[in-house]
DRENKENU-492512 format. One record per residue (C-alpha): residue in one letter; x, y, z. Coordinates in steps of 0.02 Angstrom, whole numbers. Example, Ala and Ser with C-alpha at 12.3 -4.5 7.8 and 13.67 -1.06 7.14 Angstrom:
BEGIN
+------+--------+--------+--------+
! pase !   east !  north !     up !
+------+--------+--------+--------+
!    a !    615 !   -225 !    390 !
!    s !    684 !    -53 !    357 !
+------+--------+--------+--------+
//
This chain:
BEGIN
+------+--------+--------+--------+
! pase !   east !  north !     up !
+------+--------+--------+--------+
!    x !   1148 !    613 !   -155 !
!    x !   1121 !    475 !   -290 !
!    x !   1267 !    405 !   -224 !
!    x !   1205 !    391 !    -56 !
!    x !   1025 !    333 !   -116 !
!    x !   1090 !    187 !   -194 !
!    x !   1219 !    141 !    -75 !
!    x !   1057 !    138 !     46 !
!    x !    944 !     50 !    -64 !
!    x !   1100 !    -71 !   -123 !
!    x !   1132 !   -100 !     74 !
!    x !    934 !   -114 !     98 !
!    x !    922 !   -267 !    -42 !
!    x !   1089 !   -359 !     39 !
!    x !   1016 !   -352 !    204 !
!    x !    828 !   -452 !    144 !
!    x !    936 !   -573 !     25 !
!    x !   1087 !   -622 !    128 !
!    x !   1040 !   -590 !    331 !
!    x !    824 !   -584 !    355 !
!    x !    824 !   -733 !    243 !
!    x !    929 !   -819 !    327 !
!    x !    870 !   -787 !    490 !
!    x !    678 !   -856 !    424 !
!    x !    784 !  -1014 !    359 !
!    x !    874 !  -1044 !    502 !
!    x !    730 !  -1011 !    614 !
!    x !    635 !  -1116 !    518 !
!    x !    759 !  -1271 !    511 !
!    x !    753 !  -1244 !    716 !
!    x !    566 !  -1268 !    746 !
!    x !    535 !  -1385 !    567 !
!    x !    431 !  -1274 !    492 !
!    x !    396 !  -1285 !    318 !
!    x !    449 !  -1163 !    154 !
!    x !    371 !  -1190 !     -1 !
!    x !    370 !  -1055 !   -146 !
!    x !    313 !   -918 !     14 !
!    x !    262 !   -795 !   -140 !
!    x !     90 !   -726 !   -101 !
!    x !     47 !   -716 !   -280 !
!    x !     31 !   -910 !   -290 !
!    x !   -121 !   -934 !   -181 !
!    x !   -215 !   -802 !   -298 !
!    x !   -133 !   -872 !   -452 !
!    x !   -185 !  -1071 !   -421 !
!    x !   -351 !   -979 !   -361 !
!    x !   -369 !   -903 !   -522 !
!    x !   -299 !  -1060 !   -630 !
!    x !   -413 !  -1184 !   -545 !
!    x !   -572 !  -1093 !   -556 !
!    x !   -559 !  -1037 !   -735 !
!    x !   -483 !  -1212 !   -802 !
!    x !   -595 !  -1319 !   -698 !
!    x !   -732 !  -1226 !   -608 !
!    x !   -660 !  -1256 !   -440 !
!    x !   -719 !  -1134 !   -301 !
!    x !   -543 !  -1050 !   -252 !
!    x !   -643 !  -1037 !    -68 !
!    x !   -660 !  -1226 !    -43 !
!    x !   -526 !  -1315 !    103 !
!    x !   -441 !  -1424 !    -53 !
!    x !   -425 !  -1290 !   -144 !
!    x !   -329 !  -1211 !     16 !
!    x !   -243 !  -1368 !     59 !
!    x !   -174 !  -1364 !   -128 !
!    x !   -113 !  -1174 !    -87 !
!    x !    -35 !  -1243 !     62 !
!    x !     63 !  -1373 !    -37 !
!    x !    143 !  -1257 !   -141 !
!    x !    151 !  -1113 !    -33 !
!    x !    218 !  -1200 !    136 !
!    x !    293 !  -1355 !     53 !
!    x !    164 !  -1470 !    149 !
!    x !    -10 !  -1430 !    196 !
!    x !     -1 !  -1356 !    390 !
!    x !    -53 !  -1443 !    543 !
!    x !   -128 !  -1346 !    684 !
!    x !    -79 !  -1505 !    779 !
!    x !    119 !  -1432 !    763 !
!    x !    139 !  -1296 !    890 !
!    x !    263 !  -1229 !    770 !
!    x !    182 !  -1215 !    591 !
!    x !    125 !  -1058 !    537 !
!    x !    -61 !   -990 !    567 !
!    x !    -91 !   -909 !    399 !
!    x !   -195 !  -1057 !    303 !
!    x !   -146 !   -936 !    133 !
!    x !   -326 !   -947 !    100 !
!    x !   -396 !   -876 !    -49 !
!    x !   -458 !   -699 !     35 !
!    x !   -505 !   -592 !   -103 !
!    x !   -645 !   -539 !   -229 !
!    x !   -645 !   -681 !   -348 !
!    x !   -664 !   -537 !   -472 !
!    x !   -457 !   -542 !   -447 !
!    x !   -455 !   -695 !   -569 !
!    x !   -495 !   -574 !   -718 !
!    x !   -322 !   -493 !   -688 !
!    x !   -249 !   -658 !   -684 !
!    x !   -333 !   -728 !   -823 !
!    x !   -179 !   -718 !   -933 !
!    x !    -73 !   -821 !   -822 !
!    x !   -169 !   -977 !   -790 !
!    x !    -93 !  -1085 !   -923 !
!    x !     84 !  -1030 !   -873 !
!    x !    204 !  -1098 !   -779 !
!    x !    212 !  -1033 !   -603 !
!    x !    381 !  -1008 !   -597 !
!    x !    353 !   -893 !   -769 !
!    x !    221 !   -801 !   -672 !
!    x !    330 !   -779 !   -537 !
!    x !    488 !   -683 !   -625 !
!    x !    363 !   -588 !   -753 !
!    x !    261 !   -523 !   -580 !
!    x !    432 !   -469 !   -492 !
!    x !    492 !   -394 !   -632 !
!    x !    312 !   -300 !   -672 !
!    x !    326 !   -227 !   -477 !
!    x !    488 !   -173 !   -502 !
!    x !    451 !    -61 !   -644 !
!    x !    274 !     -4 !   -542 !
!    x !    400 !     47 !   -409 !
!    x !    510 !    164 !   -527 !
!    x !    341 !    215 !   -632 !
!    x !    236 !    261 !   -465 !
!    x !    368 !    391 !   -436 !
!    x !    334 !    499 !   -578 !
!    x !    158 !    450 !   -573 !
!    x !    143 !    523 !   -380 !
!    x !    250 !    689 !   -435 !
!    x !    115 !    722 !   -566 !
!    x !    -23 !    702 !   -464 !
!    x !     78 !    817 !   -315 !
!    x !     93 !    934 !   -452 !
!    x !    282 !    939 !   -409 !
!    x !    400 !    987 !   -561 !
!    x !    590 !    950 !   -508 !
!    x !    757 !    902 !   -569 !
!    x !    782 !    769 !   -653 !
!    x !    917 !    702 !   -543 !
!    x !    799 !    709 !   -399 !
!    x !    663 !    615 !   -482 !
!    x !    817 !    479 !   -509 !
!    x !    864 !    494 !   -326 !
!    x !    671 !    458 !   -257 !
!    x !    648 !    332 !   -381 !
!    x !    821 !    230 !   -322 !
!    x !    764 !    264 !   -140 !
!    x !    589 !    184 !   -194 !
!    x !    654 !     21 !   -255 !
!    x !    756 !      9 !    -89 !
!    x !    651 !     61 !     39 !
!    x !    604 !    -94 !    146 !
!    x !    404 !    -80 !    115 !
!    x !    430 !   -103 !    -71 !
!    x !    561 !   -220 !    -55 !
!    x !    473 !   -337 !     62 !
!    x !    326 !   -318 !    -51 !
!    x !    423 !   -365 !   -209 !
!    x !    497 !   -514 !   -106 !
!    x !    320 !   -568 !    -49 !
!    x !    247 !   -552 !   -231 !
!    x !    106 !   -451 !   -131 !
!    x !    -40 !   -400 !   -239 !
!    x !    -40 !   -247 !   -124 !
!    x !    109 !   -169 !   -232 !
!    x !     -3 !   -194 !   -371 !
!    x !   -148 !    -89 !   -293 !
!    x !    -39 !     42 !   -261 !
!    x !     28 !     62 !   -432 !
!    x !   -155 !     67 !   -479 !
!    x !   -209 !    215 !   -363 !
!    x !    -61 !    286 !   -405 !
!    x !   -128 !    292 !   -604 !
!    x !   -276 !    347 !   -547 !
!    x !   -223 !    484 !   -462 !
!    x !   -119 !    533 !   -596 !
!    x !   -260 !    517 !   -744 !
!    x !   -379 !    631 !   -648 !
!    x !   -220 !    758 !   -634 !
!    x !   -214 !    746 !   -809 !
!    x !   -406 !    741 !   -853 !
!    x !   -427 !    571 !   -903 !
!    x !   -580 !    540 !   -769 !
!    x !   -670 !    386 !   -850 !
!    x !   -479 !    303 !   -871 !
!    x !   -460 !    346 !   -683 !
!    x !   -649 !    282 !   -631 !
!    x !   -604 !    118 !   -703 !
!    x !   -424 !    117 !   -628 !
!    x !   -508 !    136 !   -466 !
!    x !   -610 !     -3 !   -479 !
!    x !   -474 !   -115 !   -529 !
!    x !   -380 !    -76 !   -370 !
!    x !   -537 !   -143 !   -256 !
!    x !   -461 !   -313 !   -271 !
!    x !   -384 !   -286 !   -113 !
!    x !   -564 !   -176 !    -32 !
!    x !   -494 !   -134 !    146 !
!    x !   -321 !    -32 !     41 !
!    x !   -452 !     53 !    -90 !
!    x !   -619 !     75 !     -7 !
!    x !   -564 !    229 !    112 !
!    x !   -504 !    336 !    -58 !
!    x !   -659 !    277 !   -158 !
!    x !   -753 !    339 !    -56 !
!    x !   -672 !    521 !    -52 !
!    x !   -671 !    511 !   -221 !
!    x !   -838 !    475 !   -242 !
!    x !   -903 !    631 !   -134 !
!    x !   -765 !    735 !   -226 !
!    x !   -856 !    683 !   -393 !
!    x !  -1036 !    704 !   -328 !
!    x !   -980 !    882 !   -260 !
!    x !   -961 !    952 !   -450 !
!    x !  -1074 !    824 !   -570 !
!    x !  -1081 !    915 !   -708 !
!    x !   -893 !    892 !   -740 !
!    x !   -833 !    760 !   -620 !
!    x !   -977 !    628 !   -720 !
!    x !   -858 !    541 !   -800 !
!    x !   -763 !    476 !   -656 !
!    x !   -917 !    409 !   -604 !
!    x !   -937 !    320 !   -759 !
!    x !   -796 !    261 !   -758 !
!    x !   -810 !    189 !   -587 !
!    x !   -991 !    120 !   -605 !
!    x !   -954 !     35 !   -762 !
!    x !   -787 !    -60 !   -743 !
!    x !   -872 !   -121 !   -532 !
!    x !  -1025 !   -176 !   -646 !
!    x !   -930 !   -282 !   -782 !
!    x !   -812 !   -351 !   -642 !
!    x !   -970 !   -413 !   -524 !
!    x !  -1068 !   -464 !   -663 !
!    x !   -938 !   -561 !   -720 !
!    x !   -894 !   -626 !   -551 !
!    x !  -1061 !   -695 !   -512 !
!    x !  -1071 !   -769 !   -676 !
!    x !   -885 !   -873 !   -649 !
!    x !   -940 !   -918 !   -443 !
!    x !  -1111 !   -878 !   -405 !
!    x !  -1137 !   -838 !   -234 !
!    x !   -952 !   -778 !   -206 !
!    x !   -990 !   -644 !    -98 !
!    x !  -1057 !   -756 !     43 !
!    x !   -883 !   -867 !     23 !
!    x !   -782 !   -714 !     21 !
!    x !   -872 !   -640 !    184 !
!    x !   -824 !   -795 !    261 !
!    x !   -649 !   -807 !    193 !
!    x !   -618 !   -614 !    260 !
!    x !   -687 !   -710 !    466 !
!    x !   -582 !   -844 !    440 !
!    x !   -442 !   -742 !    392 !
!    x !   -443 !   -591 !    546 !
!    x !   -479 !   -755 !    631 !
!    x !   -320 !   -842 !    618 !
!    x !   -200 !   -683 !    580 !
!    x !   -272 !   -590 !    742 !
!    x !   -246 !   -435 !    609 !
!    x !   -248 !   -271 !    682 !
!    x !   -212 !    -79 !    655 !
!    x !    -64 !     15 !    664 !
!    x !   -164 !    118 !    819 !
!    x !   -222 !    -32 !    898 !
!    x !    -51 !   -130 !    907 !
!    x !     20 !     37 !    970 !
!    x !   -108 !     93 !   1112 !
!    x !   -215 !    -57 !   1145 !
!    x !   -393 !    -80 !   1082 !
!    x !   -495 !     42 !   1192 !
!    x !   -378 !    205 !   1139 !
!    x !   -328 !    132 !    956 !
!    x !   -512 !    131 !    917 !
!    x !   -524 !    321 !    975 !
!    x !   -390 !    376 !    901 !
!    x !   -437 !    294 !    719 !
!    x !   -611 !    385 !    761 !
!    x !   -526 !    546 !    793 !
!    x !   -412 !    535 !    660 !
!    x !   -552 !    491 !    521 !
!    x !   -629 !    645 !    579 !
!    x !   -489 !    745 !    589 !
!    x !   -469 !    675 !    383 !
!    x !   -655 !    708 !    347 !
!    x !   -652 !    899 !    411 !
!    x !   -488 !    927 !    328 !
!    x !   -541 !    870 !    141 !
!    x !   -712 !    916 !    155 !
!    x !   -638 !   1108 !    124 !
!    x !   -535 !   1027 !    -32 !
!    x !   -699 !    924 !   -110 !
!    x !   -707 !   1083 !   -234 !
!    x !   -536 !   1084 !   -296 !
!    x !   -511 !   1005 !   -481 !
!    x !   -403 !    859 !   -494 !
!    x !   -246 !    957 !   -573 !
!    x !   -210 !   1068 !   -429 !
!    x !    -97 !   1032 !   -279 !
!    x !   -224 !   1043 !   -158 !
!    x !   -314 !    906 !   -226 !
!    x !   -158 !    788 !   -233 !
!    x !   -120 !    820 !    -45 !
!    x !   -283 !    763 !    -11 !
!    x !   -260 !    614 !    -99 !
!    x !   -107 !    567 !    -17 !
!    x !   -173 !    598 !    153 !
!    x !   -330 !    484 !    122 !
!    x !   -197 !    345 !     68 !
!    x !   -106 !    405 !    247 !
!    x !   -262 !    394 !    338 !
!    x !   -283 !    196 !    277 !
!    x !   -135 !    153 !    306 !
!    x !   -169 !    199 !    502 !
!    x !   -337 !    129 !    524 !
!    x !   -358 !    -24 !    419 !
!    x !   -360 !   -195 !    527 !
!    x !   -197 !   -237 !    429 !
!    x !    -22 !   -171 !    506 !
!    x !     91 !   -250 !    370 !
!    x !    244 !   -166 !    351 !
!    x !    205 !   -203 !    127 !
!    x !     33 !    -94 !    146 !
!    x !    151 !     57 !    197 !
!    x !    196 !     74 !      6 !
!    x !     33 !    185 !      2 !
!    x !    136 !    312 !    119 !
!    x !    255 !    363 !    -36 !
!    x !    129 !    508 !    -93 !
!    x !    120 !    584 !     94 !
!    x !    318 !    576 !    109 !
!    x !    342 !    651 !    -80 !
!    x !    212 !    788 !    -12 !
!    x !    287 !    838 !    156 !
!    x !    466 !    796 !     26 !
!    x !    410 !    957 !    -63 !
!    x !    330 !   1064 !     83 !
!    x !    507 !   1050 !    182 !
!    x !    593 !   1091 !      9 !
!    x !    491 !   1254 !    -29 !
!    x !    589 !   1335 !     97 !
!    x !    456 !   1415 !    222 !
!    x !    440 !   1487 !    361 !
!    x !    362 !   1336 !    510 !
!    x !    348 !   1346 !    676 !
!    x !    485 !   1262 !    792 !
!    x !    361 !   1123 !    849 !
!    x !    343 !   1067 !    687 !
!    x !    504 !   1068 !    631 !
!    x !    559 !    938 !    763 !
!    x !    388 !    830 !    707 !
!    x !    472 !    832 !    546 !
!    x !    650 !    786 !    606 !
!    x !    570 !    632 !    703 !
!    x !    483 !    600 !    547 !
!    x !    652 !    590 !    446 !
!    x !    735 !    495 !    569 !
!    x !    604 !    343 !    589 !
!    x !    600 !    366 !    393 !
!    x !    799 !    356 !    360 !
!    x !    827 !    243 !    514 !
!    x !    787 !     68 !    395 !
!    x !    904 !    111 !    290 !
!    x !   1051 !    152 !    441 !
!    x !   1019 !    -24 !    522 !
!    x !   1026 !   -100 !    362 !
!    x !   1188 !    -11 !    313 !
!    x !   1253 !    -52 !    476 !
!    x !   1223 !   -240 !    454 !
!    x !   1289 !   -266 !    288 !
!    x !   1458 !   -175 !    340 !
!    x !   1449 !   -271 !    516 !
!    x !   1411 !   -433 !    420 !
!    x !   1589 !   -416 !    351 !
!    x !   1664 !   -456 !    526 !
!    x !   1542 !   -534 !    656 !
!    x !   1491 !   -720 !    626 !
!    x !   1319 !   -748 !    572 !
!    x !   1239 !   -801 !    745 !
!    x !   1292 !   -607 !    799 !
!    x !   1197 !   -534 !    658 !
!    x !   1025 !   -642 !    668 !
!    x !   1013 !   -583 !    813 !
!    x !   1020 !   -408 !    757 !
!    x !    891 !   -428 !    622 !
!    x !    763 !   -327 !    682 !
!    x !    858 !   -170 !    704 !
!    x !    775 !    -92 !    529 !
!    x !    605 !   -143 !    576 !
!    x !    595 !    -22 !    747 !
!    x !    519 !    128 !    671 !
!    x !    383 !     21 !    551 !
!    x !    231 !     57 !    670 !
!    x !    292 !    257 !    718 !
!    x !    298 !    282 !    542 !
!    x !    124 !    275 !    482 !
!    x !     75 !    396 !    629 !
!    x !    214 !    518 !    603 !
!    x !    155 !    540 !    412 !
!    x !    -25 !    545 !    436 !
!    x !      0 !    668 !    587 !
!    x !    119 !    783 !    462 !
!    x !     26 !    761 !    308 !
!    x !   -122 !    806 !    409 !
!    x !    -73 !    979 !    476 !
!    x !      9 !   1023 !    308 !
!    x !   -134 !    971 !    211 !
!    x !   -249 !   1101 !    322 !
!    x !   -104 !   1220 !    327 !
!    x !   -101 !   1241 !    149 !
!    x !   -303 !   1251 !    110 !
!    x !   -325 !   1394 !      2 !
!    x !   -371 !   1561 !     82 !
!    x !   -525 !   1563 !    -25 !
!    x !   -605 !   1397 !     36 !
!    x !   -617 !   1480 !    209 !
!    x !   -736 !   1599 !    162 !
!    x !   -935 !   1548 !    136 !
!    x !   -959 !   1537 !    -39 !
!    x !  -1050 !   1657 !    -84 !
!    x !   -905 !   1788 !    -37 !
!    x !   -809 !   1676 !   -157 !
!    x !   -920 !   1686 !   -289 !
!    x !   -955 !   1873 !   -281 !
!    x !   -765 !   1918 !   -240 !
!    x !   -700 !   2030 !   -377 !
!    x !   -585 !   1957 !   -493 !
!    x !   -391 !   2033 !   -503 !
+------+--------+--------+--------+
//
């Protein structure tokens, strides 16, 4: 099996680096478009550097045109047919530039290979990180196996490619989840906080955290604290650096959706009318499911599964379908991972769910084997055209896990939430 996983992810890494890169590069040479550094760390980075070093508002249009210079080569032209629509605009919380703080007066290039290398480790670290929270003790030969599989698996790797800050998120909510686990609440309020640089990935799990904390104060306080203190010093701090930066950033966000036509997972699979329902349907579907678990403490198993399928849930409904946001999927996968491993008993239906499930999950990783071996034999024209072979599952995906996660997250409620509480609270002890 570790063979296997890292002939995958090997195969996985081969196919980015030697054929979808050169596909982009040769598509690119075609219709003169322009490459620059393409690392989506740079826009937040020069961002960062030029506000801090010379009170520039990272919002402004020459402080995107600048972006564009380094990120595209040239600035774009929306005269050219061909150049891309993404103006790399600076579309976050300026309260990002606090993280980045240290590597203003480096070199970009520094920045660059320090980030990479910091995701990479993230990657391997989130793995043991997602087990604790899961509650899920195994071999340490499987915990080497998922976290090989991990660093090849074509979210992360894209991500790591990009430089995406979403990577970064995820590593923090995957600390966060893990502190609460272990009973470090204020380290996991702050945590939390920290990961709002990118709102639309953390808002959905604050707020289920939030009503998880209100639903026992008494000892659940410190995770507010946590929370309420870290938000304060970061938009205190932000509207001291930029005042007014909200407005700009509302307007960066329309700008953005504007010219990236972003949309869910649902809605690029079913159209608008019927993606809208079925993100309506499947919040409530989320909301009726944890609401049972909002008792549970943070180290039982329960709790994790609910915290993976909030992650699940955002990963369907957000107005964002890239394929780097799925990294927030890993929890859902390790938890249905350990459900199909436990050995019981399931009905037939959902044993084939799960069999889809594991095909549109191990499918990537097929095409990509396939193309590396076939890239042996068949010129390179053959295999650009066969680049998008390990991309066919990436919208399925998303749905499969939430839809599994879902019905093994109510499966496995505890018998005692189902009864009103005060036949829990009177029921004898054993």
């Amino acid at each position: 099996m570790l063979a296997l996983a890292l002939v995958a992810s090997a195969s996985m890494w081969f196919f980015i680096n030697r054929i979808l890169i050169a596909q982009q590069i040769a598509y690119d040479a075609e219709h003169n478009r322009p490459r620059g550094n393409l690392s989506d760390l740079y826009p937040r980075w020069l961002g960062a550097r030029e506000l801090l070093r010379h009170q520039r508002n990272p919002y402004s249009a020459e402080i995107t045109r600048e972006i564009q210079q380094g990120y595209y080569g040239r600035p774009i032209d929306s005269a050219r047919p061909d150049d891309p629509k993404d103006r790399q605009g600076f579309a976050y919380p300026v309260y990002v530039v606090f993280l980045l703080a240290p590597t203003v007066d480096l070199p970009f290039e520094t920045v660059r290979t320090a980030f990479r290398w910091l995701l990479v480790a993230l990657a391997a670290v989130s793995v043991l990180l997602w087990l604790r929270v899961l509650r899920w003790r195994t071999s340490f030969q499987s915990i080497l196996i998922l976290m090989v599989l991990m660093l090849g698996w074509l979210p992360m790797v894209q991500g790591i490619k990009l430089q995406q800050l979403s990577l970064l998120v995820a590593g923090l909510l995957a600390a966060c989840g893990a502190c609460l686990a272990g009973g470090w609440l204020f380290l996991a309020g702050g945590l939390l906080a920290l990961a709002t640089i990118k709102p639309q990935l953390a808002w959905p799990l604050v707020l289920w955290l939030l009503l998880w904390a209100v639903s026992d104060w008494r000892s659940r306080r410190r995770f507010l604290f946590g929370f309420g203190l870290v938000m304060l010093l970061l938009l205190v701090g932000a509207a001291f650096v930029l005042p007014g930066w909200v407005r700009m950033f509302v307007d960066a966000i329309g700008q953005y959706r504007q010219y990236t036509h972003n949309q869910s997972v649902l809605i690029f699979l079913f159209g608008p009318i019927a993606g809208w329902a079925l993100a309506v349907l499947c919040v409530c579907a989320c909301v009726v499911c944890i609401w049972n678990l909002r008792l549970e403490p943070a180290s039982s198993a329960a709790f994790g599964r609910s915290y993976a399928l909030v992650l699940a849930l955002t990963v369907v409904v957000v107005p964002m379908s890239a394929l780097y946001n799925q990294v927030l999927l890993a929890p859902a996968i390790l938890a249905l991972l350990q459900s199909s491993s436990s050995g019981e008993p399931v009905l037939p239906a959902i044993r084939l769910a799960r069999c889809i499930g594991g095909v549109l999950l191990v499918w990537p990783w097929i095409a990509a084997a396939g193309l590396s071996l076939a890239s042996l034999w068949l010129i390179p024209e053959s295999i650009q055209r066969l680049w998008t072979l390990p991309f066919y599952p990436s919208y399925m995906l998303p749905v499969f896990v939430f839809g599994l996660a879902l019905l093994d997250t109510w499966m496995r409620i505890p018998v005692t939430m189902s009864q009103p509480r005060t036949l829990r609270d009177t029921a004898p002890a054993e």
